[in-house]
C-alpha positions as CSV (number, residue, x, y, z in Angstrom):
1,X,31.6,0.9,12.7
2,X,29.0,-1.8,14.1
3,X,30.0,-5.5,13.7
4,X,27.1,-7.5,12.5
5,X,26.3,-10.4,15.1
6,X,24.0,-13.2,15.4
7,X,21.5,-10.1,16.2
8,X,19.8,-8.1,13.2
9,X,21.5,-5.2,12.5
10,X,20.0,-2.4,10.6
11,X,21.5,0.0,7.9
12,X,18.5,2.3,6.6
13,X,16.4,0.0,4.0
14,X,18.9,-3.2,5.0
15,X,18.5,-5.6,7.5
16,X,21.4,-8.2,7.9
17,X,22.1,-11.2,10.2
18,X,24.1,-13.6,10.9
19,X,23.3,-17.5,9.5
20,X,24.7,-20.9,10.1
21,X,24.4,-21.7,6.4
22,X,23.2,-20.8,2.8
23,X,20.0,-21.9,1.9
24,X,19.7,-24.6,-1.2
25,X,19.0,-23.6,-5.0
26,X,20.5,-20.3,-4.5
27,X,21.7,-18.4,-7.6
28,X,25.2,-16.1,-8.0
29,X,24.8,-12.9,-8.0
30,X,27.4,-10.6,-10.3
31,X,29.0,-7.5,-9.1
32,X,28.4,-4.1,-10.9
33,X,31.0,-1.8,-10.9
34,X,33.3,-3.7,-8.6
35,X,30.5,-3.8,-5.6
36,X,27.3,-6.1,-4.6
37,X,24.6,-3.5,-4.1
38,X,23.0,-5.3,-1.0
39,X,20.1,-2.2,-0.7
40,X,19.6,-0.1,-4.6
41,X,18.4,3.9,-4.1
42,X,17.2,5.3,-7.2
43,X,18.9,8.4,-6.4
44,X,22.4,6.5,-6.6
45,X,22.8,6.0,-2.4
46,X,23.1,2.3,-2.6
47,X,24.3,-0.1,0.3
48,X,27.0,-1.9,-0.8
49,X,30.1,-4.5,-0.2
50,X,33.2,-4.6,-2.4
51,X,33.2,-7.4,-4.6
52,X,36.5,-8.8,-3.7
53,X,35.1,-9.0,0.1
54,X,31.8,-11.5,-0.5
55,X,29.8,-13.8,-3.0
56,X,26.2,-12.6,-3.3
57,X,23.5,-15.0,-3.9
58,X,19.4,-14.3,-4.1
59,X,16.6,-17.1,-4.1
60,X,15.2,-16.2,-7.5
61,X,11.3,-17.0,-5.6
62,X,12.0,-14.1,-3.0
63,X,13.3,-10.3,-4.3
64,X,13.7,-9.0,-0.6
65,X,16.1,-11.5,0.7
66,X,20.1,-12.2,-0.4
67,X,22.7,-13.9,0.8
68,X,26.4,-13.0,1.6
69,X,29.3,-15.6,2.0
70,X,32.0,-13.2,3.4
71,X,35.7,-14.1,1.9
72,X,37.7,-11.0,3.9
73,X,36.9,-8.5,7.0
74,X,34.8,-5.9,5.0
75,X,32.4,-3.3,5.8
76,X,28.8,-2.6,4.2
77,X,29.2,0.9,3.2
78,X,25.7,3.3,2.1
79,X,27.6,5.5,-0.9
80,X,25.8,9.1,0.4
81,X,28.5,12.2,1.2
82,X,26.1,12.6,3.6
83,X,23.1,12.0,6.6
84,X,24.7,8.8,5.9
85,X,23.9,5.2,7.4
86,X,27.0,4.0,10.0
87,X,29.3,1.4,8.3
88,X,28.4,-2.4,9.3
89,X,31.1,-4.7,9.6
90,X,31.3,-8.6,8.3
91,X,34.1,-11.2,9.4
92,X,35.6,-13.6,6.8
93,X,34.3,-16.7,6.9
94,X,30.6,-15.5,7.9
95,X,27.6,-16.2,6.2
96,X,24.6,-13.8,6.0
97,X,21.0,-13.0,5.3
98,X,20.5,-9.4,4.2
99,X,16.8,-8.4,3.9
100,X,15.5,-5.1,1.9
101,X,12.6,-3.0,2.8
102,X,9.5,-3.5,0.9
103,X,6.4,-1.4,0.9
104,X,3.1,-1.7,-0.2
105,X,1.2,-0.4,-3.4
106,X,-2.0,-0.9,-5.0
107,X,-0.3,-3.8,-7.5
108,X,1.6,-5.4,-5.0
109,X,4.7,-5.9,-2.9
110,X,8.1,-3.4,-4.2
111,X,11.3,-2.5,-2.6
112,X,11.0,0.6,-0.4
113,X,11.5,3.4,-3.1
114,X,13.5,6.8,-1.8
């Protein structure tokens, strides 16, 4: 496992770093299924964190960046048996930006599909 520091750290489609604090006007994000899926995969091999370990929170103007507000030691885990992504870890207390690959298509920006 990795520990996330003030440095980008990268997790296939996720980029996360370390922030001093949350941006204003952000909105709460729920947890499906007891886990904040941080990076989705249509083929089910999302990036998560358990809920119990963070508050999520997205600027409703920009779908490629969340927020984390870490409440325990935790790890960002990508659900795949296997060819799997290395665990990242988050400290309690931490705050921070998690970024999702986008790509191009003819009617605009989208989340990188797999």
């Amino acid at each position: 496992m990795r520990k996330v520091t003030e440095r980008p750290c990268f997790q296939g489609d996720l980029m996360i770093r370390r922030i001093d604090q949350l941006p204003n006007d952000l909105k709460v994000v729920p947890a499906v299924n007891g886990v904040h899926i941080l990076a989705h995969s249509e083929t089910g091999h999302h990036h998560v964190i358990k809920e119990q370990a963070a508050d999520r929170f997205i600027d409703e103007t920009n779908q490629f960046i969340s927020y984390l507000s870490v409440l325990s030691d935790a790890e960002i885990e990508h659900l795949r048996s296997f060819d799997t992504h290395e665990a990242l870890g988050v400290e309690a207390g931490t705050i921070y930006e998690v970024r999702t690959q986008r790509e191009y298509i003819p009617e605009g920006w989208r989340r990188a599909q797999d």
